[in-house]
C-alpha positions as CSV (number, residue, x, y, z in Angstrom):
1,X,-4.1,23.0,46.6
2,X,-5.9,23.6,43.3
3,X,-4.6,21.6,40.0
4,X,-3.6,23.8,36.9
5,X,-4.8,23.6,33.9
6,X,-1.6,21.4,33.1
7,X,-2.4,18.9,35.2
8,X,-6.0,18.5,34.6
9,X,-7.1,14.8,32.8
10,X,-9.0,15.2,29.6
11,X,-12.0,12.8,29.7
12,X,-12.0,11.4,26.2
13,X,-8.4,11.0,25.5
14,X,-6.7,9.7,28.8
15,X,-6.2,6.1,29.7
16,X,-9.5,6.2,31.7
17,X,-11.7,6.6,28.6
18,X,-9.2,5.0,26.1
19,X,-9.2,1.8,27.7
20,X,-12.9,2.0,28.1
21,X,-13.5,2.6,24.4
22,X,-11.1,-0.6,23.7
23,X,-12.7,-2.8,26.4
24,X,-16.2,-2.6,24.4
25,X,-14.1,-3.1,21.2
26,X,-13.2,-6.5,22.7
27,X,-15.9,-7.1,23.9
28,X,-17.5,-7.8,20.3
29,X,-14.5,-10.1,19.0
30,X,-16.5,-13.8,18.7
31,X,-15.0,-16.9,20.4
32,X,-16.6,-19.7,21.7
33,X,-18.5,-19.3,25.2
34,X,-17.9,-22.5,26.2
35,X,-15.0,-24.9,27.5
36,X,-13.7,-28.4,26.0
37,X,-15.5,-29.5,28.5
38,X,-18.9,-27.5,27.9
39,X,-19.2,-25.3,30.3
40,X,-19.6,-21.5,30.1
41,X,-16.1,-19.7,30.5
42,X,-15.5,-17.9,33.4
43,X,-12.6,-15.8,32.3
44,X,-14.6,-13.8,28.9
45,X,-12.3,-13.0,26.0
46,X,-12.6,-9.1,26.6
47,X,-11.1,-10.1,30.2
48,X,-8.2,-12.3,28.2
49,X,-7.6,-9.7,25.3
50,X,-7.2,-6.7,28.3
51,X,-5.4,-8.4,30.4
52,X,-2.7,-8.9,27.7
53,X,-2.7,-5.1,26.8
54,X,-2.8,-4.2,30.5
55,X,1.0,-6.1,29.9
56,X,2.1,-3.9,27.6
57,X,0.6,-0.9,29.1
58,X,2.7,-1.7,32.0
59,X,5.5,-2.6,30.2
60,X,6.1,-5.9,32.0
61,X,9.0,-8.3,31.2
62,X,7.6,-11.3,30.2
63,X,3.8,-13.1,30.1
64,X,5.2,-15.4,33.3
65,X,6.2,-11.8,35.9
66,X,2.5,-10.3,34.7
67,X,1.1,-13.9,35.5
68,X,3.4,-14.4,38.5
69,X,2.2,-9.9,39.5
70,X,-1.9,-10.9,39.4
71,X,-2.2,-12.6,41.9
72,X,-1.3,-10.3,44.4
73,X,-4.3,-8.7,45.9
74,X,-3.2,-4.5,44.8
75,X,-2.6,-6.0,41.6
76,X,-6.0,-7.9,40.8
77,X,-8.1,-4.9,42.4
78,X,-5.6,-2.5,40.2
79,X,-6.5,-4.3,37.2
80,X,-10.6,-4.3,37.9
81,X,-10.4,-0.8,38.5
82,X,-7.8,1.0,35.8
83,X,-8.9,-2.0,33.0
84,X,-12.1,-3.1,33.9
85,X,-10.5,-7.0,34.1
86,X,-12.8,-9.0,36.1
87,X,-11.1,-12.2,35.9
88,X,-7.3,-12.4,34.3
89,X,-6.8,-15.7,32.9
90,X,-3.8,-17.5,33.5
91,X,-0.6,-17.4,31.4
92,X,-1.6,-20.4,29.7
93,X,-5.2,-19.5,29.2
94,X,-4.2,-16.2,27.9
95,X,-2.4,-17.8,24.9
96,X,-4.9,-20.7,24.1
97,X,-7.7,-18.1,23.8
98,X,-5.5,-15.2,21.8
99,X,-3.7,-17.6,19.7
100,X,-7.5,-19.0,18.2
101,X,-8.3,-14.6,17.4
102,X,-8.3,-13.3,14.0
103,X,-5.7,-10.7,14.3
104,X,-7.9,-8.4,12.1
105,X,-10.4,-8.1,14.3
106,X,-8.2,-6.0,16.6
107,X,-8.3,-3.0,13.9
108,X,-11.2,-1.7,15.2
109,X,-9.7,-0.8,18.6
110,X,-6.6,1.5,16.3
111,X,-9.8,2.7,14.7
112,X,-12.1,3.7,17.8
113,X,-8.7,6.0,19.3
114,X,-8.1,7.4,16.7
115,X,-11.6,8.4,16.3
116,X,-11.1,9.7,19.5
117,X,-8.3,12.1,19.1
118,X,-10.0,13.3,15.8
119,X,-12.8,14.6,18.1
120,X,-10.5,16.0,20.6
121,X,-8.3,18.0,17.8
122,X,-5.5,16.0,18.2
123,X,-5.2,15.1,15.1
124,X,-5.5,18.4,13.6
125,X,-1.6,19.6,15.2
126,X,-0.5,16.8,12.5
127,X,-1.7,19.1,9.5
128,X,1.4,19.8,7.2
129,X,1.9,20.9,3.3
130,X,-2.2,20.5,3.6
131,X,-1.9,17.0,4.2
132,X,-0.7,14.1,7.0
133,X,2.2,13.0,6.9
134,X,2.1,9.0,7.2
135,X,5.5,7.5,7.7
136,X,5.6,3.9,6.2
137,X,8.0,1.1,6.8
138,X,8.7,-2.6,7.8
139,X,10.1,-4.4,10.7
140,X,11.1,-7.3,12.1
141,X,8.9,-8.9,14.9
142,X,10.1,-12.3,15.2
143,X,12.6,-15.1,13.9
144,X,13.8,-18.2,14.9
145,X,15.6,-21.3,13.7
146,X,12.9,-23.9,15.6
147,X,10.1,-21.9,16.6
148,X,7.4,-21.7,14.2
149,X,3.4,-21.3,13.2
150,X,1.3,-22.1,10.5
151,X,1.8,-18.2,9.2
152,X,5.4,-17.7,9.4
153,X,7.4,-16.9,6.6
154,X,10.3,-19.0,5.6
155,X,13.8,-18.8,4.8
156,X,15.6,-21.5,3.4
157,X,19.5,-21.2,3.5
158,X,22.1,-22.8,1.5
159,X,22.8,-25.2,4.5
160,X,19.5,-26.7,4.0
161,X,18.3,-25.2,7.5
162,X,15.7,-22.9,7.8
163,X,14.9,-19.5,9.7
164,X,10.9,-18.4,10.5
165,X,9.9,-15.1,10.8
166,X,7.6,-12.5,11.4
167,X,7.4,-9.2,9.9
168,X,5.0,-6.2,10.0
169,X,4.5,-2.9,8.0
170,X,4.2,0.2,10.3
171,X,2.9,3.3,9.5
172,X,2.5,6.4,12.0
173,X,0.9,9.7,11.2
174,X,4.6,12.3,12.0
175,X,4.9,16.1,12.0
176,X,8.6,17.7,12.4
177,X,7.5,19.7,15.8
178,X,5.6,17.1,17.4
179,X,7.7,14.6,19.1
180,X,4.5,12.0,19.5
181,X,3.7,9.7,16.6
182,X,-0.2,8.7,15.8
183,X,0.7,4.7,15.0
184,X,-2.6,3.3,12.4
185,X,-2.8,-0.4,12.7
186,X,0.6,-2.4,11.5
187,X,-0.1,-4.7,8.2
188,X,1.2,-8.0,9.3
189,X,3.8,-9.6,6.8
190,X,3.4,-13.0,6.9
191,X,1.7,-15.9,5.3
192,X,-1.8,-15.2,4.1
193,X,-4.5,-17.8,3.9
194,X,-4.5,-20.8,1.3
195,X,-0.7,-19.2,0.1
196,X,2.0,-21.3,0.2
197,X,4.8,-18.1,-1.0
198,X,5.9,-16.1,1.5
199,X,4.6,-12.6,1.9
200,X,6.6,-9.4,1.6
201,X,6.7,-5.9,2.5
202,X,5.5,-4.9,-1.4
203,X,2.4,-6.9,-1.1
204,X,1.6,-6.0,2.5
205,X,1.8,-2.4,1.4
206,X,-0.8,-2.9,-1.5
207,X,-3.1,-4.5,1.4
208,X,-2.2,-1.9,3.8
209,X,-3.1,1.3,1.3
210,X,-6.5,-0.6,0.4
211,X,-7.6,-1.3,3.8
212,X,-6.5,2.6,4.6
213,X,-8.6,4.3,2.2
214,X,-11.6,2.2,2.7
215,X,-10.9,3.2,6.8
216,X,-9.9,6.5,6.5
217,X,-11.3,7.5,2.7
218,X,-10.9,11.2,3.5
219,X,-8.3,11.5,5.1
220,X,-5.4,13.9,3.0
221,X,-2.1,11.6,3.5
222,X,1.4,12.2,1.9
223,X,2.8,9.2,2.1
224,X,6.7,8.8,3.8
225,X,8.7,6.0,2.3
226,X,12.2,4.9,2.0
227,X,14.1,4.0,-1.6
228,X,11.8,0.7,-2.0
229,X,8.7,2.7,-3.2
230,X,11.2,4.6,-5.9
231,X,9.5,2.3,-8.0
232,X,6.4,3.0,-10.8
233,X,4.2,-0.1,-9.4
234,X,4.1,1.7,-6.2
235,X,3.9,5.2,-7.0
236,X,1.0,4.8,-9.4
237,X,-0.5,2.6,-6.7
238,X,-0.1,5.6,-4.1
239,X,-1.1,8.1,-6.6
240,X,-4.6,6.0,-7.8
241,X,-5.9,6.7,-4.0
242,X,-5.3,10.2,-4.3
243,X,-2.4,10.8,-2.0
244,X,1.0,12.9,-2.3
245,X,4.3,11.8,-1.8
246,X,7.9,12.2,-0.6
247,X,10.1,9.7,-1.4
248,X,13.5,9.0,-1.1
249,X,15.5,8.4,-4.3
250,X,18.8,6.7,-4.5
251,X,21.4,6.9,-7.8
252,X,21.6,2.8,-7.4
253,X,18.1,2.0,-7.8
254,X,16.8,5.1,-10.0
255,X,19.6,5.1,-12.9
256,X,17.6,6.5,-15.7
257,X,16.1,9.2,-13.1
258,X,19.9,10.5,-11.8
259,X,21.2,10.8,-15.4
260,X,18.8,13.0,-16.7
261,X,19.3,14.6,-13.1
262,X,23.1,15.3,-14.0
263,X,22.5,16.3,-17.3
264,X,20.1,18.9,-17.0
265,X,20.1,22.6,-15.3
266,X,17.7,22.8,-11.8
267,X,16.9,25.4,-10.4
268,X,18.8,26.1,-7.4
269,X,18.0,28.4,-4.2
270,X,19.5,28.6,-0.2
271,X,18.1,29.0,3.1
272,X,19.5,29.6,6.0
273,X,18.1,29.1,9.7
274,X,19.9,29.5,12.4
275,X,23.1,28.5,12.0
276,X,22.4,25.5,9.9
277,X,22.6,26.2,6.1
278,X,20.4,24.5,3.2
279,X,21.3,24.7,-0.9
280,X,18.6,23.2,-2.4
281,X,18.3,22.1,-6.5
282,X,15.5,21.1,-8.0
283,X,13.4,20.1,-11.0
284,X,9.1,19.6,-11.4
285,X,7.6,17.3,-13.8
286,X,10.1,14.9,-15.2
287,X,9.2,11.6,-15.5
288,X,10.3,8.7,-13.0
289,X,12.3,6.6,-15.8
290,X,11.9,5.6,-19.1
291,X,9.1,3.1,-18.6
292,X,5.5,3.2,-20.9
293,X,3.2,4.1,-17.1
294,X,6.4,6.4,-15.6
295,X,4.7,8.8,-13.3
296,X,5.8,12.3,-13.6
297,X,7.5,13.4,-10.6
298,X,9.3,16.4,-9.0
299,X,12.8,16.1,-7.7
300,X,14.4,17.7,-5.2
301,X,18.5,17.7,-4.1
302,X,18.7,19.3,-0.1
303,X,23.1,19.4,0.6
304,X,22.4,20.9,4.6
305,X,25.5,21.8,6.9
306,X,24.1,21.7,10.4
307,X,25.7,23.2,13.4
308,X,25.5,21.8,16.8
309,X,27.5,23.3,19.2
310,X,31.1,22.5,18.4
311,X,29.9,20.0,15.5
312,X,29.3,20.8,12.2
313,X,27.3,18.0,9.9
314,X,27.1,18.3,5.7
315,X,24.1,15.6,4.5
316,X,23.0,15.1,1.2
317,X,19.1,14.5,0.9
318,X,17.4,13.4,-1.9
319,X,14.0,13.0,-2.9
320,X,10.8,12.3,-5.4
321,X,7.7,14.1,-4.6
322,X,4.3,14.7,-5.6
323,X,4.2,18.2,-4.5
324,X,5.2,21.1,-6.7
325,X,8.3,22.2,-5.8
326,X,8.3,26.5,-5.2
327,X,11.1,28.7,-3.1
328,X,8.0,28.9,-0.8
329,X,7.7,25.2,0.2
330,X,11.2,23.8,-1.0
331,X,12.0,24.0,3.2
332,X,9.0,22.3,4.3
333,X,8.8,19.6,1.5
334,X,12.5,18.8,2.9
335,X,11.5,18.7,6.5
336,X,8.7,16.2,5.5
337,X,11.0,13.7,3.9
338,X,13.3,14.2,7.0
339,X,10.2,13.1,9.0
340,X,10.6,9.7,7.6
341,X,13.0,8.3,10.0
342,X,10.1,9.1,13.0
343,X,9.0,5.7,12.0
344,X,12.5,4.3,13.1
345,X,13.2,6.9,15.9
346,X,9.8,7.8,17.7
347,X,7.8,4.3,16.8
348,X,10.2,1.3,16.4
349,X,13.0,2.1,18.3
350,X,10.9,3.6,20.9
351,X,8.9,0.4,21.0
352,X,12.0,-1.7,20.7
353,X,14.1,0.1,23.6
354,X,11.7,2.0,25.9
355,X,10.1,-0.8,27.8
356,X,7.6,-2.2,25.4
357,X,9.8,-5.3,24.0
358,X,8.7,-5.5,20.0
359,X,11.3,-8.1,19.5
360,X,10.4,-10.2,22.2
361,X,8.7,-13.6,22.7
362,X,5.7,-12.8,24.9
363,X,4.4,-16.0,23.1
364,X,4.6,-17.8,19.4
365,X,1.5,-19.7,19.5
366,X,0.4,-22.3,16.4
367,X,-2.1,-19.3,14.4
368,X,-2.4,-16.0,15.4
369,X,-0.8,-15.6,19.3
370,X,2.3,-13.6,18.1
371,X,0.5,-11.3,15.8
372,X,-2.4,-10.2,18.7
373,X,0.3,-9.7,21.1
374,X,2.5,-7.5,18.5
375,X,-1.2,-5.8,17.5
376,X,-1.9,-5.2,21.6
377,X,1.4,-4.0,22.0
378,X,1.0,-1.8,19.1
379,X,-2.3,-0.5,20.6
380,X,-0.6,0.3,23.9
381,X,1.8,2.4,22.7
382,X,-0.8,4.2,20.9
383,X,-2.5,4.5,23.7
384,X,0.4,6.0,25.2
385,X,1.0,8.7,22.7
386,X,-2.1,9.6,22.6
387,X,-2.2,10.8,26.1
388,X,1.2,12.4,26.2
389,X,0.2,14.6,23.0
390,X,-3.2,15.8,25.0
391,X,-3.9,14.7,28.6
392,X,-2.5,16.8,31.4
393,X,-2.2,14.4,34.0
394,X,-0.1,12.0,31.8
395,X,2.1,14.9,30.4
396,X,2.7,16.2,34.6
397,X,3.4,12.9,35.4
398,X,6.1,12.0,32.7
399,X,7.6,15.6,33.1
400,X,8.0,14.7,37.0
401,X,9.4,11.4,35.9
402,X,11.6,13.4,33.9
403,X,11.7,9.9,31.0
404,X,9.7,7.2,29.3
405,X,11.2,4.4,31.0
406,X,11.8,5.9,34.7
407,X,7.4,6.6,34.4
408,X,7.0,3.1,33.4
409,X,8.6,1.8,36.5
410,X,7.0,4.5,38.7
411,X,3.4,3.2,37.4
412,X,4.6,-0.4,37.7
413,X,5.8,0.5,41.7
414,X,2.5,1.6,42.9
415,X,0.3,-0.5,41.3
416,X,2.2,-3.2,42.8
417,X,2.0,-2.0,46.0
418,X,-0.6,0.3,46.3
419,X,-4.8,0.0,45.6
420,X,-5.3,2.3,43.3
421,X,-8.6,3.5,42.4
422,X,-8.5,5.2,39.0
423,X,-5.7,6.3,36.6
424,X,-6.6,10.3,38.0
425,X,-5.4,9.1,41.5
426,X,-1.9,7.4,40.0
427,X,-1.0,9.8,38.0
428,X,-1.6,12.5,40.9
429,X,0.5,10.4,43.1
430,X,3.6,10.0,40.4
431,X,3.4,13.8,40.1
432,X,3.2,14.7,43.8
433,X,1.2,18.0,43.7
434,X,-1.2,16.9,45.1
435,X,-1.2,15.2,48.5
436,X,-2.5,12.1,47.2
437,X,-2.1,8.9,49.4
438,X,-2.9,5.7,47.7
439,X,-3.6,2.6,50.3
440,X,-0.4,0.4,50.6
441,X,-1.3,-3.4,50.7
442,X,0.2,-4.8,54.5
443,X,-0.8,-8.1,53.6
């Protein structure tokens, strides 16, 4: 039977040439080559740093049932031939050897896919109001009352006992249509070097929008951020790399901004789609409050009453943009600041409750284990988008699977049991159209 063009793997941007991009990525992260003990290694850091995002790409439950899994026979020839792991370390190796890694050297691999699905027009879909649309926002990766590390942020409670935690800034590139995000590289929030204060989701964002521009220095972004960034600090700071914005803007924290709002005349226009109907009021050029460096900004009110079946739903939107506000792009500039919440929905809580574990302890370590294993995961996932946004044989095989989670457990079942050859030949045999028969381990 011949494939269709649906089913067909793209080269460049399925797990095949992904992972083989990444492996080479690890391959140049420095370590030392030898043991306490002075001899050479056996198990190389690439195999370490691949085994642990072969984990994630599996979406095992914990460090010990992936340690526990590889030694199977399927399982160690499954993870030579779909990961290119020639030795995987132990679960005890595997976190003396990530915890000693500079986390930052793991930004390269976000760097080298997305590279990828640039060249393979991926990225292009994204285009919208002329620019990307990069959802920003923080979450929580870790906290616990005993556990700690040398970077963990602190805090200290009236009690006298203390909580440590981990935090990272996310940001994903979203579009309204497309239900896959593009995740960039988290900033971690946590302790820098030679700093005794903690760290916070302000200063992780000035790190995060320098490191972006000098990555990415042509890429067109409006930036998607909650209330925080209603602030001048960060606005000029978004404004002085040359990106747009949509921001949401709350009475509570932008007083001076809402009384000039009430006081003055907008101009006002409707839409309707569908069902669903949108008033809209709104004002350009009026500046942010009544500080010396306000930016000027354009305002925008959105009052929807959505129907869904039965159900009908009035919301009140609000929001501070850098985008001229016309009748001709009032609808789209609201269904960009709507987009915002695909960094809770389609990255975070897709992370958090689709298999992948964010909040879980894979391992704290004493430097850096936590942050590479939330980086790995991060890259997984990725990984993982970007193949259901553009490779056939991926996209059959989750539409057979009919969800995320039910896929996950369907690639976890045969590579368990079966020798698998290449990622072609299991995502054939999850989609059944072709009579592929993968070679069941007896043993």
């Amino acid at each position: 039977m011949k494939r269709g063009l649906h089913s067909r793997e793209k080269k460049t941007l399925s797990a095949n040439g992904l992972l083989k991009k990444i492996r080479n990525v690890f391959k140049k992260v420095k370590t030392t080559q030898t043991s306490i003990r002075g001899k050479t290694k056996q198990i190389s850091l690439a195999d370490s740093l691949m085994s642990a995002l072969a984990m994630f790409s599996l979406k095992m439950p914990s460090l010990l049932a992936f340690d526990r899994a590889k030694r199977e026979k399927t399982i160690s020839h499954n993870l030579k031939k779909l990961y290119g792991i020639v030795y995987a370390p132990s679960d005890t190796h595997m976190r003396e050897e990530l915890d000693k890694i500079d986390p930052y050297c793991l930004r390269e691999g976000f760097l080298t896919v997305f590279e990828a699905a640039q060249r393979g027009k991926v990225i292009e879909r994204y285009k919208f109001l002329n620019t990307y649309l990069l959802s920003i926002d923080g979450t929580g990766l870790f906290n616990s009352d005993s556990i700690n590390c040398d970077n963990c942020c602190k805090k200290q409670h009236r009690d006298g006992s203390i909580t440590y935690y981990h935090q990272a800034l996310g940001a994903s590139i979203v579009h309204p249509e497309c239900s896959q995000v593009i995740p960039l590289c988290p900033e971690l929030i946590s302790k820098q070097d030679g700093v005794s204060k903690n760290d916070c989701e302000r200063r992780a964002l000035q790190r995060f929008l320098r490191k972006l521009k000098k990555e990415h220095p042509r890429l067109k972004l409006t930036i998607l951020y909650d209330a925080l960034a209603a602030n001048t600090p960060t606005i000029n700071e978004i404004k002085s790399y040359g990106h747009d914005f949509i921001i949401s803007a709350k009475p509570g924290n932008n007083k001076v901004l809402f009384e000039w709002i009430n006081g003055s005349d907008l101009e006002e226009i409707s839409i309707k789609v569908g069902k669903n109907k949108y008033n809209f009021r709104y004002v350009n050029g009026i500046p942010l409050n009544d500080a010396k460096d306000a930016p000027l900004v354009n305002f925008l009110e959105c009052t929807a009453l959505e129907i869904k079946g039965k159900k009908e739903k009035k919301k009140l939107f609000t929001w501070i943009t850098s985008h001229t506000i016309t009748p001709d792009n009032v609808f789209l500039i609201m269904q960009g600041g709507r987009s915002r919440w695909k960094i809770e929905n389609e990255t975070f809580n897709t992370l958090k409750n689709q298999g992948y574990q964010l909040e879980h302890n894979f391992g704290h370590g004493n430097k850096h284990l936590l942050e590479v294993f939330a980086l790995l995961m991060m890259l997984a996932f990725l990984i993982d988008q970007i193949q259901e946004a553009a490779c056939g044989l991926f996209k059959a095989a989750l539409q057979k699977a009919s969800s995320r989670r039910y896929l996950w457990n369907k690639m976890r079942g045969y590579f368990q049991i079966c020798f698998v050859d290449s990622w072609e030949e299991l995502f054939m045999a999850i989609d059944q159209e072709i009579g592929v028969i993968l070679s069941i381990n007896t043993s």
